[in-house]
N, CA, C and O atoms as a DFTB+ gen file, in Angstrom:
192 C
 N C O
     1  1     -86.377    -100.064     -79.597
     2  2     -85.252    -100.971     -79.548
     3  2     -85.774    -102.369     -79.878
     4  3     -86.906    -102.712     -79.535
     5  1     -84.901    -103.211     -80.578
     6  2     -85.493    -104.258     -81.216
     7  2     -84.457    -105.080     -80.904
     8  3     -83.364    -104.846     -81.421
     9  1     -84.600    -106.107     -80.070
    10  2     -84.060    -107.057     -79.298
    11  2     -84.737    -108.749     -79.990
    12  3     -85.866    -109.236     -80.046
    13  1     -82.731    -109.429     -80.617
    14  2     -83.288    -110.458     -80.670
    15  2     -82.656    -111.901     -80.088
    16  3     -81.495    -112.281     -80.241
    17  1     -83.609    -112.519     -79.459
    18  2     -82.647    -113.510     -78.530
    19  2     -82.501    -114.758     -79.314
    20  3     -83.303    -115.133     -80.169
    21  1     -81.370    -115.401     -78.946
    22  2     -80.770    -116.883     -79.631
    23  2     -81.838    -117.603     -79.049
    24  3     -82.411    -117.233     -78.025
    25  1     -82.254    -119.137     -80.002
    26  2     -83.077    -119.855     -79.223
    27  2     -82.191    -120.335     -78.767
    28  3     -81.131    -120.133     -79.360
    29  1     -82.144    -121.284     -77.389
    30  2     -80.969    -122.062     -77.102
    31  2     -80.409    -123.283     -77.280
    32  3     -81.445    -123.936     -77.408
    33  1     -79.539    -124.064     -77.381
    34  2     -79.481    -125.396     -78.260
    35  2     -79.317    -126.201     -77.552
    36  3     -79.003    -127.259     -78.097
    37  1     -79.405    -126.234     -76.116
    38  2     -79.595    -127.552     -75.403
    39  2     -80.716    -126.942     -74.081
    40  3     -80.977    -125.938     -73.417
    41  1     -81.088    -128.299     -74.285
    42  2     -82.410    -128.191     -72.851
    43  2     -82.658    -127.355     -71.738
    44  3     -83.188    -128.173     -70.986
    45  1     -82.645    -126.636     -71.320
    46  2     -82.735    -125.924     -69.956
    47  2     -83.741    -126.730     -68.810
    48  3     -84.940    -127.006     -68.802
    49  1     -82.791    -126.919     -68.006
    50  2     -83.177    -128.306     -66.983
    51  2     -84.569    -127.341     -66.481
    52  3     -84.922    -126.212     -66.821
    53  1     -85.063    -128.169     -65.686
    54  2     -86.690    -127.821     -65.052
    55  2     -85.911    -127.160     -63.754
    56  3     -86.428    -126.136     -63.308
    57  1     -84.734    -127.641     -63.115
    58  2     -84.312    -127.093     -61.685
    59  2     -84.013    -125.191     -61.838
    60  3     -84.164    -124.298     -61.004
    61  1     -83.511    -125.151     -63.379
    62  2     -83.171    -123.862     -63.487
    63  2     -84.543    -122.996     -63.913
    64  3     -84.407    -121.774     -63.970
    65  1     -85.577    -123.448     -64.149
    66  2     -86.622    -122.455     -64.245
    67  2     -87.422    -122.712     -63.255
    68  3     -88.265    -121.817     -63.188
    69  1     -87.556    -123.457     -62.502
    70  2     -87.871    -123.213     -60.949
    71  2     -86.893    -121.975     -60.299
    72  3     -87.463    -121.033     -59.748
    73  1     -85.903    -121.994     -60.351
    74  2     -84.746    -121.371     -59.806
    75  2     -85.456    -119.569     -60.389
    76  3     -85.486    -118.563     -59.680
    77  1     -85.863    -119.667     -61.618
    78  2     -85.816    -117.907     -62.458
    79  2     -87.247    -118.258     -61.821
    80  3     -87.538    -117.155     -61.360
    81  1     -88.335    -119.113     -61.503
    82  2     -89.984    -118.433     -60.905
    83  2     -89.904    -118.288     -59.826
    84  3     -90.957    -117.920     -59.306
    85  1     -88.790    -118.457     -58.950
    86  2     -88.767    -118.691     -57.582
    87  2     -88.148    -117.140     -57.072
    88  3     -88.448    -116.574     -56.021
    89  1     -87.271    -116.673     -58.054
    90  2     -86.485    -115.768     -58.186
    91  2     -87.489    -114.275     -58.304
    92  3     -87.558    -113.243     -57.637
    93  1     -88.264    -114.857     -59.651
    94  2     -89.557    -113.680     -60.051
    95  2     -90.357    -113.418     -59.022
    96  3     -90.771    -112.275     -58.823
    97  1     -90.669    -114.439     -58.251
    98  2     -91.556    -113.937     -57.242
    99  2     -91.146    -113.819     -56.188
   100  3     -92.056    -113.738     -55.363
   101  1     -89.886    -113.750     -55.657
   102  2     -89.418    -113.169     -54.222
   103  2     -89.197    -111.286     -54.926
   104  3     -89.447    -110.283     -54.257
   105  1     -88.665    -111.281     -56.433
   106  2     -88.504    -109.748     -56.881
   107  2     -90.092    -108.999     -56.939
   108  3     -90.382    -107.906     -56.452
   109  1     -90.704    -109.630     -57.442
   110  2     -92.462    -109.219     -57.502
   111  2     -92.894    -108.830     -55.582
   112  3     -93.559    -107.842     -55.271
   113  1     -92.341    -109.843     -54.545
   114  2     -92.953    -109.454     -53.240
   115  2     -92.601    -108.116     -53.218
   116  3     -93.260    -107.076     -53.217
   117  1     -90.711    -108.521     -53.190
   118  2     -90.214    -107.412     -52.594
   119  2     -90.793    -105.639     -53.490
   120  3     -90.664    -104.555     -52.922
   121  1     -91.244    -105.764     -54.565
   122  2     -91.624    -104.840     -55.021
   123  2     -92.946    -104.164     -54.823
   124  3     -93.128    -102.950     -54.912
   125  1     -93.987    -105.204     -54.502
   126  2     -95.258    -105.231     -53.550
   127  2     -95.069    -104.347     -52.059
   128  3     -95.722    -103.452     -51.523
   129  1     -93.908    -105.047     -51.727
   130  2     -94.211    -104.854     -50.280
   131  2     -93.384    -102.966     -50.171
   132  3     -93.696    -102.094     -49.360
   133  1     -92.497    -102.890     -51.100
   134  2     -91.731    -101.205     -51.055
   135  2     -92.903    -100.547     -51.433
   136  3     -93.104     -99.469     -50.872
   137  1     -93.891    -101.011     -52.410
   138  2     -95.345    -100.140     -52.767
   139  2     -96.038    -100.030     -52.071
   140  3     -96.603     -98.946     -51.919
   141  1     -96.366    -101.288     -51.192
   142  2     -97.203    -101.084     -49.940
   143  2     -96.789     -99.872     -49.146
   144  3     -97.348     -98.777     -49.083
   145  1     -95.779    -100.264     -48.599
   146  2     -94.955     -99.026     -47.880
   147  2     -94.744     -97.531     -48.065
   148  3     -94.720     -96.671     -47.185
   149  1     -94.608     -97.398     -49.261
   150  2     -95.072     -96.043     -49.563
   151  2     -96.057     -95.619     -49.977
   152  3     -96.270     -94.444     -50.277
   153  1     -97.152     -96.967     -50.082
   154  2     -98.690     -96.026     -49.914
   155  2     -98.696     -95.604     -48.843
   156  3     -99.138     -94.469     -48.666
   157  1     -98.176     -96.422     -47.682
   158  2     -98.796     -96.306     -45.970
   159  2     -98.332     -95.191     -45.937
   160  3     -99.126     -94.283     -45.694
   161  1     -96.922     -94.857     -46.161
   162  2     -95.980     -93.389     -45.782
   163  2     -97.198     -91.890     -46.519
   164  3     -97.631     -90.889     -45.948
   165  1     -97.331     -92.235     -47.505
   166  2     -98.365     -91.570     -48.241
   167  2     -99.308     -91.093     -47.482
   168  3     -99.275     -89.863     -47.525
   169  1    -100.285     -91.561     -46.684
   170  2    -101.292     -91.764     -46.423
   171  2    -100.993     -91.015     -44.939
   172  3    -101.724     -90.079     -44.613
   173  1    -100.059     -91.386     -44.178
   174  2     -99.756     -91.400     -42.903
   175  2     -99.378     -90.036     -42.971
   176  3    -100.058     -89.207     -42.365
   177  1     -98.073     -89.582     -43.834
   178  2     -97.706     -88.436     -43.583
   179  2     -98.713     -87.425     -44.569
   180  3     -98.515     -86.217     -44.445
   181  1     -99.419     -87.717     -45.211
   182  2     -99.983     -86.567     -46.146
   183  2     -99.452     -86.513     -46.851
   184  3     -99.309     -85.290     -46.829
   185  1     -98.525     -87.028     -48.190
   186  2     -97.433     -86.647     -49.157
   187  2     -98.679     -86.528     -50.052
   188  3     -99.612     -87.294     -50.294
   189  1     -98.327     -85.186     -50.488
   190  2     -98.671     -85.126     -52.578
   191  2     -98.551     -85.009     -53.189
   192  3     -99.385     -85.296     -54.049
């Protein structure tokens, strides 16, 4: 699939890409921390 994006034609303020890194890395924890969790479950119960 070949995806192509518009550049955009006015500025994108600094508040709104704070807003999308602030965003990325609460989605990155929460995805850390469900992996963590099912290593532990892994480990704990024996899953294979």
């Amino acid at each position: 699939m070949n995806l192509t994006i518009k550049e955009p034609s006015e500025k994108i303020s600094n508040q709104a890409i704070q807003v999308w890194g602030i965003f990325n890395t609460i989605g990155h924890g929460v995805v850390l921390i469900v992996l963590g969790i099912l290593l532990y479950c892994s480990e704990h119960f024996h899953w294979t």
